[in-house]
MARMI-956405 format. One record per residue (C-alpha): residue number from 1; x, y, z. Coordinates in steps of 0.02 Angstrom, whole numbers, plus 50000, padded with zeros to 5 digits. Layout:
! MARMI-956405
{node NUM, {X, Y, Z}}
...
***
This chain:
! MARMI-956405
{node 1, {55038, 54219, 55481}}
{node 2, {55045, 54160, 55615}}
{node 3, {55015, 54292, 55787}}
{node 4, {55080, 54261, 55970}}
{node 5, {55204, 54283, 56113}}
{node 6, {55347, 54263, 55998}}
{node 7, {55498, 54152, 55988}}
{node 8, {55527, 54006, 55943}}
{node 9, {55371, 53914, 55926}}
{node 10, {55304, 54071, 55828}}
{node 11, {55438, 54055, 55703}}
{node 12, {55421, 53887, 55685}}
{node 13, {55213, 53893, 55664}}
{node 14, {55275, 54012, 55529}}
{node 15, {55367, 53893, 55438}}
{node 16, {55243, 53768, 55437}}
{node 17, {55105, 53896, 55364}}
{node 18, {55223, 53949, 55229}}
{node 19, {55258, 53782, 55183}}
{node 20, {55100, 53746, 55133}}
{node 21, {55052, 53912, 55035}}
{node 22, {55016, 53884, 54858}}
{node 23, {55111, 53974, 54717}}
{node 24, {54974, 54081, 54687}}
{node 25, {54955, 54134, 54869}}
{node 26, {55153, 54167, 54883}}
{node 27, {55121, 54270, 54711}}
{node 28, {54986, 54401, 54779}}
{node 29, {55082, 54393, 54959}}
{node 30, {55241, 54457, 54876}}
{node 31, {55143, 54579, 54743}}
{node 32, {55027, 54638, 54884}}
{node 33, {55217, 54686, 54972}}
{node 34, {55301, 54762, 54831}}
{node 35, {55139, 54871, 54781}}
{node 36, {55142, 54952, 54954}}
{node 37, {55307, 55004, 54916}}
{node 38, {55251, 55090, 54763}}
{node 39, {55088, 55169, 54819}}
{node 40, {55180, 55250, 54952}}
{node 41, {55304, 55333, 54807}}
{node 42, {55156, 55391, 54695}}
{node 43, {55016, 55444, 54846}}
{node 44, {54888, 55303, 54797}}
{node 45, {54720, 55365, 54861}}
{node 46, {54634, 55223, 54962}}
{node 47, {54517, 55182, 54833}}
{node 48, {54639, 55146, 54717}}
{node 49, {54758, 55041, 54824}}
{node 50, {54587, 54928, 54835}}
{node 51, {54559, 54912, 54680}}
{node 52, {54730, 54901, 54621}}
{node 53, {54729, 54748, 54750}}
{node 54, {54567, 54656, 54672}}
{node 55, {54612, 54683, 54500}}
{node 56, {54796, 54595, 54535}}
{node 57, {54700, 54451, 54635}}
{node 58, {54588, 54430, 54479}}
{node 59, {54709, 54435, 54356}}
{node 60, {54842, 54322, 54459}}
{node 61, {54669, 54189, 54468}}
{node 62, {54614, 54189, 54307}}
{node 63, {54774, 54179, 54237}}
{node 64, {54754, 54322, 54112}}
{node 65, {54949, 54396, 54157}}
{node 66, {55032, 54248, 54164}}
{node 67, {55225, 54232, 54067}}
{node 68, {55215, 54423, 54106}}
{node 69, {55370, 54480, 54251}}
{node 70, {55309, 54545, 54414}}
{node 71, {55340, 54740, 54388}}
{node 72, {55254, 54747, 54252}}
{node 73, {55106, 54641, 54293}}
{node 74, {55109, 54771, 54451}}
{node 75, {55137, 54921, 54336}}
{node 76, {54996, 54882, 54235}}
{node 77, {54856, 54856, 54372}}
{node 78, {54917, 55026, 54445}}
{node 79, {54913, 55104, 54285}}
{node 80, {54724, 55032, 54243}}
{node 81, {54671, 55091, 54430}}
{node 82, {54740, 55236, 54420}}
{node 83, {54607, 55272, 54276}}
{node 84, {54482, 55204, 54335}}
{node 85, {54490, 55318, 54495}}
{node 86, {54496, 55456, 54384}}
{node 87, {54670, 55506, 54443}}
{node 88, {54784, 55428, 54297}}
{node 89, {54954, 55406, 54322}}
{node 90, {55098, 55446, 54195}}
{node 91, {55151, 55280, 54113}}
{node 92, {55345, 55356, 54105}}
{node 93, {55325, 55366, 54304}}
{node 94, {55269, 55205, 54347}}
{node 95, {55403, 55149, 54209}}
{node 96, {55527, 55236, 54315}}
{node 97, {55471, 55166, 54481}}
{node 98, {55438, 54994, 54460}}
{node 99, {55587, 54965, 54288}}
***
């Protein structure tokens, strides 16, 4: 993104940088969104939300989700934070929360 006065030359800059994004980087951009949603409803510590953020970036890069749809591939690096933080969440919440 691109950061200024505003207005119409902002917006346009804007456009131009999103045009050129990569699938991948339009991928984590709208996972990275959606999971702040859902750490706010289940009080993610910090720790978690950064690792919940690598292990998505690693797993959107190497390919290892792919076919899978976007809640769950979100559902499932919260879940495998979650324990690795040593705070696990219930699998019939995040069900609930992210479908």
């Amino acid at each position: 993104m691109i950061t200024g006065s505003g207005g119409k030359e902002e917006a346009y800059m804007n456009k131009i940088a999103n045009r050129y994004q990569t699938s991948h980087d339009k991928n984590i951009k709208s996972a990275m969104f959606q999971f702040r949603h859902y750490a706010s409803i289940m009080n993610l510590s910090r720790q978690c939300k950064d690792l919940v953020k690598e292990i998505y970036s690693k797993a959107e890069t190497t390919g290892k989700l792919k076919g899978k749809s976007f809640e769950s591939k979100i559902a499932a690096t919260i879940y495998m934070a979650s324990k690795m933080c040593g705070r696990p969440k219930n699998l019939r919440e995040l069900i609930e929360i992210c479908r």
